[in-house]
VMD Tcl script that builds the backbone (N, CA, C; Angstrom):
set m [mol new atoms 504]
animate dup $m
set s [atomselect $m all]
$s set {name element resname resid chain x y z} {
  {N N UNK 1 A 91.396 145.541 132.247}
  {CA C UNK 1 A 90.554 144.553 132.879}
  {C C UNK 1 A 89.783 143.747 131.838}
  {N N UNK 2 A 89.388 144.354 130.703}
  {CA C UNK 2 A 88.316 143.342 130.023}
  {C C UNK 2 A 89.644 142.730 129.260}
  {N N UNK 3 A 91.237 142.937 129.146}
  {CA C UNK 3 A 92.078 142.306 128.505}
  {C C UNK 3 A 92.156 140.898 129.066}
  {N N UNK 4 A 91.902 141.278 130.522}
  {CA C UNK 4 A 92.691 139.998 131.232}
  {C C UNK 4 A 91.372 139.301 131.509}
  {N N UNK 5 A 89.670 140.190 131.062}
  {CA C UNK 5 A 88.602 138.645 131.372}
  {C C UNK 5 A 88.922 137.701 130.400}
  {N N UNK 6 A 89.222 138.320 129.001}
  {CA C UNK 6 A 88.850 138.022 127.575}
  {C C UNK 6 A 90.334 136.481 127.660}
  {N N UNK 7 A 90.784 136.880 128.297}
  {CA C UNK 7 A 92.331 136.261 128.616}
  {C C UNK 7 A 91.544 134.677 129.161}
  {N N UNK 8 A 91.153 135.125 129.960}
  {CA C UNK 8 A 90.480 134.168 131.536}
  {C C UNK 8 A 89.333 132.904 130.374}
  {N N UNK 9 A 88.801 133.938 129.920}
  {CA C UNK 9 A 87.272 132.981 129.623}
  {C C UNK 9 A 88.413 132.439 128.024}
  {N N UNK 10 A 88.792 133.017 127.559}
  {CA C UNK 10 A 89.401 131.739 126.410}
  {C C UNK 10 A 90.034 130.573 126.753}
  {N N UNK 11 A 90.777 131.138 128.058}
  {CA C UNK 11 A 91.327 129.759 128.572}
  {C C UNK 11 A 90.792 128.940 128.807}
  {N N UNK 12 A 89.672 129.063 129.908}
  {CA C UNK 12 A 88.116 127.907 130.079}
  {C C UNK 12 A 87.822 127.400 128.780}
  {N N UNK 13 A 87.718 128.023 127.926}
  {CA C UNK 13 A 86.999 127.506 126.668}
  {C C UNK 13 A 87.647 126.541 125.926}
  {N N UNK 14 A 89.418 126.934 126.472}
  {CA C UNK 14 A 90.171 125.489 125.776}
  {C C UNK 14 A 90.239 124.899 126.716}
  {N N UNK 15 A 90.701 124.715 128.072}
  {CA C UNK 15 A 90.294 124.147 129.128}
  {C C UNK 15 A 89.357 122.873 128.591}
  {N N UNK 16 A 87.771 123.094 128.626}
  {CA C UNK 16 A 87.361 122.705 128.380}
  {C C UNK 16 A 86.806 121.846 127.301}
  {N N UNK 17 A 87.374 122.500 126.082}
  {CA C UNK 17 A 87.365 121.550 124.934}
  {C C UNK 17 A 88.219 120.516 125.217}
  {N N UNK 18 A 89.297 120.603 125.902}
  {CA C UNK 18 A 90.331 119.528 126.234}
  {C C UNK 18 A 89.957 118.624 126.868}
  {N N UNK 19 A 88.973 119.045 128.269}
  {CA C UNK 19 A 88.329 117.932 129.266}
  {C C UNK 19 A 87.820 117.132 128.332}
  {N N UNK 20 A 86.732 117.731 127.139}
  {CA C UNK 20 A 86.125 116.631 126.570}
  {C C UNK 20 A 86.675 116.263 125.601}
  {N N UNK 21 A 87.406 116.126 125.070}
  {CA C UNK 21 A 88.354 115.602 124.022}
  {C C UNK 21 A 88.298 114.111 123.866}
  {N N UNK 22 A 87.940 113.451 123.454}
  {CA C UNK 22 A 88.337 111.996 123.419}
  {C C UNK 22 A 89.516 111.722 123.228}
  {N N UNK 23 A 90.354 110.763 124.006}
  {CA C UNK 23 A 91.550 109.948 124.018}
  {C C UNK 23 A 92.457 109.738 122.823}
  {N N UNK 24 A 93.231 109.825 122.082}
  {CA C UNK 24 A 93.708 109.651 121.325}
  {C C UNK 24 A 93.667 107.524 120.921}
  {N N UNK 25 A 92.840 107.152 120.291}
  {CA C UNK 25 A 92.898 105.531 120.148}
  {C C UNK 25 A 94.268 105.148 119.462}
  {N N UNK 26 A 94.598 103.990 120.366}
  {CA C UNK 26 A 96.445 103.182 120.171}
  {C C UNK 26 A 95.927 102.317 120.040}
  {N N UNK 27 A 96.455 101.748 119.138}
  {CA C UNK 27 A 96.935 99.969 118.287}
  {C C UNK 27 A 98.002 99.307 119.025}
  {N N UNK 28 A 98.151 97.845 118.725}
  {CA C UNK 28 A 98.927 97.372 119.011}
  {C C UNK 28 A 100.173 98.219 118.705}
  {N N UNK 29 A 101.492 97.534 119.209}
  {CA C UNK 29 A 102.469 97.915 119.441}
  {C C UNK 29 A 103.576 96.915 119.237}
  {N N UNK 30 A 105.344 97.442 118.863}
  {CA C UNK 30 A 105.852 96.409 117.994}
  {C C UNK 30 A 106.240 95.477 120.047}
  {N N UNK 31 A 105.792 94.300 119.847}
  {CA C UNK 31 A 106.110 93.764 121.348}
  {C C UNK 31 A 105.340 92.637 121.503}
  {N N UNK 32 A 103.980 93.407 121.064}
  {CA C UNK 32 A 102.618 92.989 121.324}
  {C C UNK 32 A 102.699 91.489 121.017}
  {N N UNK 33 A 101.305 90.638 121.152}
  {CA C UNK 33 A 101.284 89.660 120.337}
  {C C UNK 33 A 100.157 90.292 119.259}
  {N N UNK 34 A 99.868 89.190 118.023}
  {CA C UNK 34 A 99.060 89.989 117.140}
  {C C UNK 34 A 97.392 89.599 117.568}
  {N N UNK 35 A 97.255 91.046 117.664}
  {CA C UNK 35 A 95.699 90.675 117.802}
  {C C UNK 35 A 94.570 89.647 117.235}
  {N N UNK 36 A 94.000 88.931 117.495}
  {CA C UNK 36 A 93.266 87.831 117.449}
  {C C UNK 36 A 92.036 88.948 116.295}
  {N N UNK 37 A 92.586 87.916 114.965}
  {CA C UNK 37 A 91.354 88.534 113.468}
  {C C UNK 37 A 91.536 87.061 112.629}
  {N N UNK 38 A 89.807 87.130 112.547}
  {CA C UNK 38 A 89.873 86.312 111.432}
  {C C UNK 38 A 88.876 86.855 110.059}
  {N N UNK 39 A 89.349 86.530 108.636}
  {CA C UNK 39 A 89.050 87.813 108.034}
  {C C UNK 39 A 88.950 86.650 106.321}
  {N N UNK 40 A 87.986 87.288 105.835}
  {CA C UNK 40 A 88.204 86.769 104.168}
  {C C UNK 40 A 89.067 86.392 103.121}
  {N N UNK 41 A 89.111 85.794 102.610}
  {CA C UNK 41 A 90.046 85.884 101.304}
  {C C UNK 41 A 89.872 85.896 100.769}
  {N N UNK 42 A 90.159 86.019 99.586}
  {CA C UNK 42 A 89.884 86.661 97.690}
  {C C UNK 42 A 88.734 85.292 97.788}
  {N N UNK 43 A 88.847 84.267 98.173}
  {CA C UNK 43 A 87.540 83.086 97.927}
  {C C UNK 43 A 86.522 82.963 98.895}
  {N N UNK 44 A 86.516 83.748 99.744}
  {CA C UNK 44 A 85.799 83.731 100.702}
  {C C UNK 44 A 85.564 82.967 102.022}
  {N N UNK 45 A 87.000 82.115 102.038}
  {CA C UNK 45 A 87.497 81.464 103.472}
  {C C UNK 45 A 88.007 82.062 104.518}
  {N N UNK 46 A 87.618 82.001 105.611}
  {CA C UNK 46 A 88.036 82.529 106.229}
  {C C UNK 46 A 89.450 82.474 106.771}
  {N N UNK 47 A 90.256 83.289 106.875}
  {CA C UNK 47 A 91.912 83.094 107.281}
  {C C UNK 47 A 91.909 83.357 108.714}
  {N N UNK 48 A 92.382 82.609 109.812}
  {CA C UNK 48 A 92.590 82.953 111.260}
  {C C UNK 48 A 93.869 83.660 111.342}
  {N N UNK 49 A 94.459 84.391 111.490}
  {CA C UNK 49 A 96.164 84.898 111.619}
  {C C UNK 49 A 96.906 84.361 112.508}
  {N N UNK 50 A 96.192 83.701 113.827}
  {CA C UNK 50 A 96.863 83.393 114.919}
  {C C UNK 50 A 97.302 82.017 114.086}
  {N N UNK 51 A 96.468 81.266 113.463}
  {CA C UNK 51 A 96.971 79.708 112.581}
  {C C UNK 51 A 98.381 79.819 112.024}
  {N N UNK 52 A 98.903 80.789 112.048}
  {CA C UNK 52 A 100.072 81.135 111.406}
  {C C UNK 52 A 101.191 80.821 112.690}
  {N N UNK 53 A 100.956 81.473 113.383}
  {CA C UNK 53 A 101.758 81.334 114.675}
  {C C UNK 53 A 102.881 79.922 115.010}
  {N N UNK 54 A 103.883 80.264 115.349}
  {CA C UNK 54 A 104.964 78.963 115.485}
  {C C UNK 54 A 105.011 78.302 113.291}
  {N N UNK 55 A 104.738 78.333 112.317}
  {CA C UNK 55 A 104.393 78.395 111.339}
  {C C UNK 55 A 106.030 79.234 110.612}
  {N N UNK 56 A 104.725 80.074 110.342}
  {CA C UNK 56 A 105.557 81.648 109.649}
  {C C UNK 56 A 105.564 82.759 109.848}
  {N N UNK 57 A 105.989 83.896 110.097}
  {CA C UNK 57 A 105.969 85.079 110.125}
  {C C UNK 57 A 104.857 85.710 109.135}
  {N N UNK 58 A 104.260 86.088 109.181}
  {CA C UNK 58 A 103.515 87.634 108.303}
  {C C UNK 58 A 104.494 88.610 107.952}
  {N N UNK 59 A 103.630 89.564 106.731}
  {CA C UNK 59 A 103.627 90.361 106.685}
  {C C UNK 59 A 102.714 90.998 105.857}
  {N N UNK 60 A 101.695 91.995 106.620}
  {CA C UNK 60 A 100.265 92.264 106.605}
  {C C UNK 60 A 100.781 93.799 105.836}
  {N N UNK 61 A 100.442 93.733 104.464}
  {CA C UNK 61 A 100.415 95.052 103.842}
  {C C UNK 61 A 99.284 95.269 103.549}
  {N N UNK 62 A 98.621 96.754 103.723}
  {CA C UNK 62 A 97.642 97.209 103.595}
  {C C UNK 62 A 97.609 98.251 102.727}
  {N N UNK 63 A 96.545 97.822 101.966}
  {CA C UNK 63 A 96.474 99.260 100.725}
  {C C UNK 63 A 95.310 99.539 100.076}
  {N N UNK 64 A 95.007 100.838 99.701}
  {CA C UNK 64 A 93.569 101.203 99.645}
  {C C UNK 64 A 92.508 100.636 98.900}
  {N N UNK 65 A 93.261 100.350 97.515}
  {CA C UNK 65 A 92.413 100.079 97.202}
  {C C UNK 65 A 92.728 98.844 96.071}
  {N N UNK 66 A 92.145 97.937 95.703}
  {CA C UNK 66 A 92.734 96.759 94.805}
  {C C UNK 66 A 92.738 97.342 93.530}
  {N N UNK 67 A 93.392 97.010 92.201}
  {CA C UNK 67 A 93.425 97.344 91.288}
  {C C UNK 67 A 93.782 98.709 90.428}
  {N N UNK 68 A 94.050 98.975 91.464}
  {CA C UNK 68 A 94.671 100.911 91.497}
  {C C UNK 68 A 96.151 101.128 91.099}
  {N N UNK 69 A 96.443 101.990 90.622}
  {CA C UNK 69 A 97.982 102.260 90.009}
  {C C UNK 69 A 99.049 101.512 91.163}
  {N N UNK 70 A 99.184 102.355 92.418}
  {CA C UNK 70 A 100.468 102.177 93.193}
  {C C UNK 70 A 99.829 101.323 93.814}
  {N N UNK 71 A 98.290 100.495 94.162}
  {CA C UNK 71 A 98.433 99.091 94.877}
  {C C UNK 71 A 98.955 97.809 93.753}
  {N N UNK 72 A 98.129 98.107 92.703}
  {CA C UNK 72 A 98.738 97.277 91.753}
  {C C UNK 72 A 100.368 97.156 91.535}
  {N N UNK 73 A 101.649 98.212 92.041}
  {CA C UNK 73 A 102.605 98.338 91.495}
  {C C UNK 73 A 103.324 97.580 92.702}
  {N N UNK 74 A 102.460 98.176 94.188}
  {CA C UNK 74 A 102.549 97.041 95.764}
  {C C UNK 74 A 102.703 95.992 95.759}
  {N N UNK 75 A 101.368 95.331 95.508}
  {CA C UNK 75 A 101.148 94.095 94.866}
  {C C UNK 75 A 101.870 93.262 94.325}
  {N N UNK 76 A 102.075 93.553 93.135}
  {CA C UNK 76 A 102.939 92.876 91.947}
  {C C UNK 76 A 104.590 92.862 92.564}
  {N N UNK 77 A 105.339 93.626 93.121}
  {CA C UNK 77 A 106.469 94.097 94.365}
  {C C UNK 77 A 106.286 92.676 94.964}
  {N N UNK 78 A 105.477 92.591 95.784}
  {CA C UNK 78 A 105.606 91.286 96.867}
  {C C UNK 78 A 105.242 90.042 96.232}
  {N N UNK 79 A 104.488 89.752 94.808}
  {CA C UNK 79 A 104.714 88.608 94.302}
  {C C UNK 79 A 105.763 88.360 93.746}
  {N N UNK 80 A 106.434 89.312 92.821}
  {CA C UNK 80 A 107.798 89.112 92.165}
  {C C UNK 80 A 108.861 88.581 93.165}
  {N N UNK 81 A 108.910 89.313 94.866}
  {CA C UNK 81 A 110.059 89.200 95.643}
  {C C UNK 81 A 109.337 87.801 96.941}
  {N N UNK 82 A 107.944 87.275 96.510}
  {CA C UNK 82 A 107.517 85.931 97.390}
  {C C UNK 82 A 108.564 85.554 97.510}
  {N N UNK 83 A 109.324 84.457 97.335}
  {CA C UNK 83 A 110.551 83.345 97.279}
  {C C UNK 83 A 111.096 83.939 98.110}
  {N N UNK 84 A 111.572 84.960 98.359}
  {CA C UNK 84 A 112.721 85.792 99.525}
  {C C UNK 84 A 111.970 85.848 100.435}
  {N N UNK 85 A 111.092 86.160 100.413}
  {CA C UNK 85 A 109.982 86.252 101.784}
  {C C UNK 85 A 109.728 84.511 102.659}
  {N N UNK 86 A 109.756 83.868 101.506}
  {CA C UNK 86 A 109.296 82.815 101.945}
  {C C UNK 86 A 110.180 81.927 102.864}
  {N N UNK 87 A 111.352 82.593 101.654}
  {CA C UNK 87 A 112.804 81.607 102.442}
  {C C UNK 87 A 113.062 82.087 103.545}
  {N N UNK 88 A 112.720 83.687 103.804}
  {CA C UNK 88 A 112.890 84.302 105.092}
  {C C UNK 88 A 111.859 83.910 106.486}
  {N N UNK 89 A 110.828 82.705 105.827}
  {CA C UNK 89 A 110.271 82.199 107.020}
  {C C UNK 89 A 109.018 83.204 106.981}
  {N N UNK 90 A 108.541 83.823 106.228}
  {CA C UNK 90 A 107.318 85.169 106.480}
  {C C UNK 90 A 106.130 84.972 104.992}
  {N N UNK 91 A 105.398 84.831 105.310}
  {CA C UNK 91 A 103.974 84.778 103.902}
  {C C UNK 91 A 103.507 86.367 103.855}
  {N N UNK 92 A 103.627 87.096 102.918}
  {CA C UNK 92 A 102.795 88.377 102.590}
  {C C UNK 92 A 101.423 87.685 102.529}
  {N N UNK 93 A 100.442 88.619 102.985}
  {CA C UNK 93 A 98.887 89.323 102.764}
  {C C UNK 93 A 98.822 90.436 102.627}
  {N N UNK 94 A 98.135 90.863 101.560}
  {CA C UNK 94 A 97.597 92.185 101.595}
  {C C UNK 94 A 95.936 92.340 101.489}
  {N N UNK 95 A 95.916 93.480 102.543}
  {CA C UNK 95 A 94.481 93.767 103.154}
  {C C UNK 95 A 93.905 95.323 102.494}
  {N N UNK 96 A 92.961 95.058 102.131}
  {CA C UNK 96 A 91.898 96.235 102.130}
  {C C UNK 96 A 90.819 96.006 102.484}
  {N N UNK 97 A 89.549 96.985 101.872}
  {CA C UNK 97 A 88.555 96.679 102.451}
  {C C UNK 97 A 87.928 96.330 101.021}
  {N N UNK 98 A 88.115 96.041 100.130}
  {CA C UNK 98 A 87.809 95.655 99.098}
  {C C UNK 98 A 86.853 94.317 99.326}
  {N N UNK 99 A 86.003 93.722 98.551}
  {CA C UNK 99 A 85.669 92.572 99.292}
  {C C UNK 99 A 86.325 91.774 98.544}
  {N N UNK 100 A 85.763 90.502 99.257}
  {CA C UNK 100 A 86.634 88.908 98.396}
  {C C UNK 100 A 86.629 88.990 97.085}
  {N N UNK 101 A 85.122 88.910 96.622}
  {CA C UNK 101 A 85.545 89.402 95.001}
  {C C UNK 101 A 86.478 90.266 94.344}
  {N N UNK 102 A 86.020 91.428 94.710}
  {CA C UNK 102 A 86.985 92.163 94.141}
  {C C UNK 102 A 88.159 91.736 94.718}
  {N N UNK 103 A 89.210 91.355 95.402}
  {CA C UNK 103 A 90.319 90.950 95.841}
  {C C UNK 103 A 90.922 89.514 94.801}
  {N N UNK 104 A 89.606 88.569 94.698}
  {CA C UNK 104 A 89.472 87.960 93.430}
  {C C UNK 104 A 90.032 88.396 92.398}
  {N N UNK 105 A 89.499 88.964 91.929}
  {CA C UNK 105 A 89.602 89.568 90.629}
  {C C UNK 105 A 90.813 89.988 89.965}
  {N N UNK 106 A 91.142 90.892 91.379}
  {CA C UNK 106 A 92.814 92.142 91.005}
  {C C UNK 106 A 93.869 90.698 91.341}
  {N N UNK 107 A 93.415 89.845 92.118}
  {CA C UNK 107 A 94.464 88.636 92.006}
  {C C UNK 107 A 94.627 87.847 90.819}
  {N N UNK 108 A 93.653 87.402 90.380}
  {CA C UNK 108 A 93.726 87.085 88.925}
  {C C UNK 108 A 94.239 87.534 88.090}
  {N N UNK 109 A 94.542 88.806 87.467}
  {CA C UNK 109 A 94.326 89.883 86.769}
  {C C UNK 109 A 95.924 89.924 86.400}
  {N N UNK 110 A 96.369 90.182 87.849}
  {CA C UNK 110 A 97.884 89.948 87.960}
  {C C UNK 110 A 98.608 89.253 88.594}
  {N N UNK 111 A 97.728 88.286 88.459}
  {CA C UNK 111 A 98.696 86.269 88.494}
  {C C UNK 111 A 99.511 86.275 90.474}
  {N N UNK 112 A 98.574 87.197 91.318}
  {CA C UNK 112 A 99.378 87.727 92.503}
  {C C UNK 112 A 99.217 85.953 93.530}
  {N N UNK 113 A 100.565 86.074 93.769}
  {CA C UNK 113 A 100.562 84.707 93.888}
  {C C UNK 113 A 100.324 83.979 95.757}
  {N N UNK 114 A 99.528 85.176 96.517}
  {CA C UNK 114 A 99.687 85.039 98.423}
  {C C UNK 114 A 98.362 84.972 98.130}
  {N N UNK 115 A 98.166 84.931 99.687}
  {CA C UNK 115 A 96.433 85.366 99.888}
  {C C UNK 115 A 95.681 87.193 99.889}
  {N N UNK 116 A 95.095 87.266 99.939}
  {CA C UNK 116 A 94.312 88.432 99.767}
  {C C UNK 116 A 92.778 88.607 100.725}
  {N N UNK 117 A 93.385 89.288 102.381}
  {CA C UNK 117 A 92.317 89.557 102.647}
  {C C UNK 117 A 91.604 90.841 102.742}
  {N N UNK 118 A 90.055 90.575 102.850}
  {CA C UNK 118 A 89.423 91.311 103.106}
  {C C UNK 118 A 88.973 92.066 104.397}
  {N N UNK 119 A 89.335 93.127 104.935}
  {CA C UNK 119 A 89.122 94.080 106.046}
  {C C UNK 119 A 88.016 95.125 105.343}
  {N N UNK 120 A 86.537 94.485 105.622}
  {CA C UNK 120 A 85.456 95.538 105.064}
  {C C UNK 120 A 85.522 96.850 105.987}
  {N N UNK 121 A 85.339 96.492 106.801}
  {CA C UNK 121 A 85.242 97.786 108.054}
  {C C UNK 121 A 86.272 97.810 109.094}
  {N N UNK 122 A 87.413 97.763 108.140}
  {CA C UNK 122 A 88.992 98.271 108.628}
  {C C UNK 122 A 89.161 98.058 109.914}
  {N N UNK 123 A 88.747 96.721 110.644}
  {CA C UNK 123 A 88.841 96.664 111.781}
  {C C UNK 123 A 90.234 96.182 112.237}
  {N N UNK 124 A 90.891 94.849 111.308}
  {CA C UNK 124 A 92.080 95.015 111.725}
  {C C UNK 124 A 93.497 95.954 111.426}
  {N N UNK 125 A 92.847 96.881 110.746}
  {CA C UNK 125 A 93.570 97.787 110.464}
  {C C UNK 125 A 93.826 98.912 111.661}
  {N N UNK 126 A 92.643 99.156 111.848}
  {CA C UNK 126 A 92.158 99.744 113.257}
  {C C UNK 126 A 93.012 99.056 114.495}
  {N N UNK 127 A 93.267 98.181 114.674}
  {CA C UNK 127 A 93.937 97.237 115.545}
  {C C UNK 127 A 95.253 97.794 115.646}
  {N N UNK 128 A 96.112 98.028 114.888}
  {CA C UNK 128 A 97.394 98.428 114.531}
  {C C UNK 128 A 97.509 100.176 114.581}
  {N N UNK 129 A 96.283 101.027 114.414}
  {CA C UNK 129 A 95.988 102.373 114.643}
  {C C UNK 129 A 96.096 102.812 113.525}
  {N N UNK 130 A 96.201 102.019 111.874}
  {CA C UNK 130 A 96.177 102.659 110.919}
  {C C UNK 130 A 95.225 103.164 110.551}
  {N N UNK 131 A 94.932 104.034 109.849}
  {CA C UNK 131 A 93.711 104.709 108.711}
  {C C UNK 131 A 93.208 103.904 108.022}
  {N N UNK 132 A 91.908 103.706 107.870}
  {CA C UNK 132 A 91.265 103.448 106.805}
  {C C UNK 132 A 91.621 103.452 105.265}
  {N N UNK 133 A 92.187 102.688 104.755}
  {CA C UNK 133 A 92.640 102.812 103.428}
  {C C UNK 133 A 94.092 103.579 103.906}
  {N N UNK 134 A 94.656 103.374 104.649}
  {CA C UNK 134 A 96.009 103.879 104.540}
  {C C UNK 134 A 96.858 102.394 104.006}
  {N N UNK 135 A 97.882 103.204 103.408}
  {CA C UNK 135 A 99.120 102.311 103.187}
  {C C UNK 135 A 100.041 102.144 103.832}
  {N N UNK 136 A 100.197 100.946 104.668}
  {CA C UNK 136 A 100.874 100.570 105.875}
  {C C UNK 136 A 101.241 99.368 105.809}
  {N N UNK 137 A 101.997 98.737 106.716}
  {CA C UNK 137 A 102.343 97.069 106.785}
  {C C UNK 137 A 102.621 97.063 108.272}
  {N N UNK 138 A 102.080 95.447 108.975}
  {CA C UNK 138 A 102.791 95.060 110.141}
  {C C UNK 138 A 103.142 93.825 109.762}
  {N N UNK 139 A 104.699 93.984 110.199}
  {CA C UNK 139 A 105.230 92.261 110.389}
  {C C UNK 139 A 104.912 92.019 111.454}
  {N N UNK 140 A 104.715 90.751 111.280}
  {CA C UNK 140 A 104.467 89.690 112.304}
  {C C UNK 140 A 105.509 88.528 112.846}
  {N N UNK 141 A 106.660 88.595 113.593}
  {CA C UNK 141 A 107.344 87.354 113.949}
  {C C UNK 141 A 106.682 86.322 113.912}
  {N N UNK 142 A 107.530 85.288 113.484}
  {CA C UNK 142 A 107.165 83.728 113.412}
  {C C UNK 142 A 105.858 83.333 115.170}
  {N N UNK 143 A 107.057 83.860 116.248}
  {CA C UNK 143 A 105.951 83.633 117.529}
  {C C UNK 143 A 104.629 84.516 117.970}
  {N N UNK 144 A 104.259 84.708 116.684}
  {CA C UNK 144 A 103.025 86.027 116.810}
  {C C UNK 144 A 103.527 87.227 117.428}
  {N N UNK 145 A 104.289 87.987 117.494}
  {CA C UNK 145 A 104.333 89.191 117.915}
  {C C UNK 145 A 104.475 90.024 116.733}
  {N N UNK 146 A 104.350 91.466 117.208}
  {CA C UNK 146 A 104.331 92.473 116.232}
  {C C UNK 146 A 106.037 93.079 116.199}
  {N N UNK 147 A 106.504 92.801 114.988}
  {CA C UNK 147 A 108.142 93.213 114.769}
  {C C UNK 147 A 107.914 94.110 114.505}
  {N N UNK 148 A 107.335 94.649 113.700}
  {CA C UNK 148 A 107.407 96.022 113.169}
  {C C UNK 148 A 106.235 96.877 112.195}
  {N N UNK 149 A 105.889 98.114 112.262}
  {CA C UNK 149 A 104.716 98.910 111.944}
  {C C UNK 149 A 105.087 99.795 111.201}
  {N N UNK 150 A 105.170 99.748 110.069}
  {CA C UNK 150 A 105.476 101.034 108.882}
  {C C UNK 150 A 104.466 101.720 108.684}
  {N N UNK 151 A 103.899 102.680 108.696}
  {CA C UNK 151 A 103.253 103.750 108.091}
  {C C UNK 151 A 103.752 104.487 107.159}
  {N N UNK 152 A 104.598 104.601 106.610}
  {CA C UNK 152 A 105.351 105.640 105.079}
  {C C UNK 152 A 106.113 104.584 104.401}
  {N N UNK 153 A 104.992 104.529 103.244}
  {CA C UNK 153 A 105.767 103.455 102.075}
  {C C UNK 153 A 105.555 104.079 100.946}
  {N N UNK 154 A 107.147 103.808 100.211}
  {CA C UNK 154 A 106.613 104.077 98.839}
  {C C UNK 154 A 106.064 102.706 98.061}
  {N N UNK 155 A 104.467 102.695 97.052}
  {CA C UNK 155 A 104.263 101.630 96.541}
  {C C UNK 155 A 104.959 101.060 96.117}
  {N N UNK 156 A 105.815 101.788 94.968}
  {CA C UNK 156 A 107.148 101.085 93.841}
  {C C UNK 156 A 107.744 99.872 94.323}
  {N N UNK 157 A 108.316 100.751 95.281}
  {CA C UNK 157 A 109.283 99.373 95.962}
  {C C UNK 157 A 109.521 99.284 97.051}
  {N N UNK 158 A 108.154 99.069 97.579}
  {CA C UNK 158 A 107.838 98.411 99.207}
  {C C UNK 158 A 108.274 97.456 99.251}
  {N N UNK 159 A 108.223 96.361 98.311}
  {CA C UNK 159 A 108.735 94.989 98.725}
  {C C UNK 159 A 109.943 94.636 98.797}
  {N N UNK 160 A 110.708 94.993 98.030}
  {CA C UNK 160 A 112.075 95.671 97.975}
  {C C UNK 160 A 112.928 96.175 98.920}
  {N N UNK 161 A 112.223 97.278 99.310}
  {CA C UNK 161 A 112.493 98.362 100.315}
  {C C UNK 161 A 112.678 97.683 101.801}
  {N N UNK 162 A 111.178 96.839 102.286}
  {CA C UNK 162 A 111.066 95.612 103.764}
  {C C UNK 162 A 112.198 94.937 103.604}
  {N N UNK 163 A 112.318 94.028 102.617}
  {CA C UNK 163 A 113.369 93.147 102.858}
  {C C UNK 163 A 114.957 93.790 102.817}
  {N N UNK 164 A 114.474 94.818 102.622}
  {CA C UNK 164 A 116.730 95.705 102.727}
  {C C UNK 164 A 115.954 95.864 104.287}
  {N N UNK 165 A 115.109 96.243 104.709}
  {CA C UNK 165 A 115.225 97.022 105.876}
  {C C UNK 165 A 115.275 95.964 107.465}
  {N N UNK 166 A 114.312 94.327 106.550}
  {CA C UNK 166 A 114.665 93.140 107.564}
  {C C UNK 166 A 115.612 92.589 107.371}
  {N N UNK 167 A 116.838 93.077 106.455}
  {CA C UNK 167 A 118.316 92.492 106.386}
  {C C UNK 167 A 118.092 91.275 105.652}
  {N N UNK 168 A 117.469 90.871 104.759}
  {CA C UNK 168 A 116.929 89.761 103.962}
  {C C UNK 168 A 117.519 90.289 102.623}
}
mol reanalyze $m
mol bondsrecalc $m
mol representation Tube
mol addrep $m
């Protein structure tokens, strides 16, 4: 008998941690259109994303931190392979929460030739359901929708890697 209270009351106890559990929070989705952000750039203008729309395609890489080994190796990846991107109809950004300056700076530094925004408080990152300082990318179709959501990149050759995987 005290096997089967001890049984009873643990269950309530997860039971109940479960009732209160908060929801698991979801991001957009590849379908979606792209959520409405407007956000910094290495100069401190503001970039609208939707302005892009009917335009060019995106593609929003995100990485932790500016000036760092494997963002720097990111980075430098999608300026070397711009021209393919471009011809493919799509502009790279890459986002952290770095601010404009510093985004400044690591652009300079290594001649990175897109824009560079700033997501201080990872909100549009959050949008998409990534982590904070995670390394991720969403493309963006030319008609604003979300094509596609990577979460597992290698830095080396992310840029590389997208365009074998968008048949480019």
């Amino acid at each position: 008998m005290r096997i089967e209270l001890a049984v009873v009351l643990a269950g309530l106890v997860f039971s109940s941690a479960l009732w209160g559990a908060e929801p698991k929070k979801e991001g957009a989705k590849v379908g979606d259109p792209l959520p409405e952000f407007t956000l910094k750039d290495e100069n401190g203008t503001d970039v609208k994303l939707s302005e892009f729309k009917g335009k060019a395609g995106l593609i929003l890489f995100f990485y932790p931190k500016a000036d760092t080994p494997g963002c720097t190796k990111e980075s430098c990846g999608f300026r070397d392979e711009l021209a393919k991107y471009q011809a493919a109809g799509y502009q790279p950004m890459g986002v952290s929460r770095d601010t404009p300056a510093a985004q400044k700076a690591f652009k300079e530094k290594f001649k990175l030739t897109y824009p560079l925004l700033s997501d201080p408080d990872a909100s549009l990152a959050a949008a998409f359901a990534f982590k904070p300082g995670q390394r991720a990318t969403a493309v963006i179709a030319k008609d604003g929708t979300i094509e596609k959501l990577i979460v597992q990149v290698n830095a080396a050759s992310h840029a590389v890697d997208l365009l074998k995987d968008m048949g480019k």
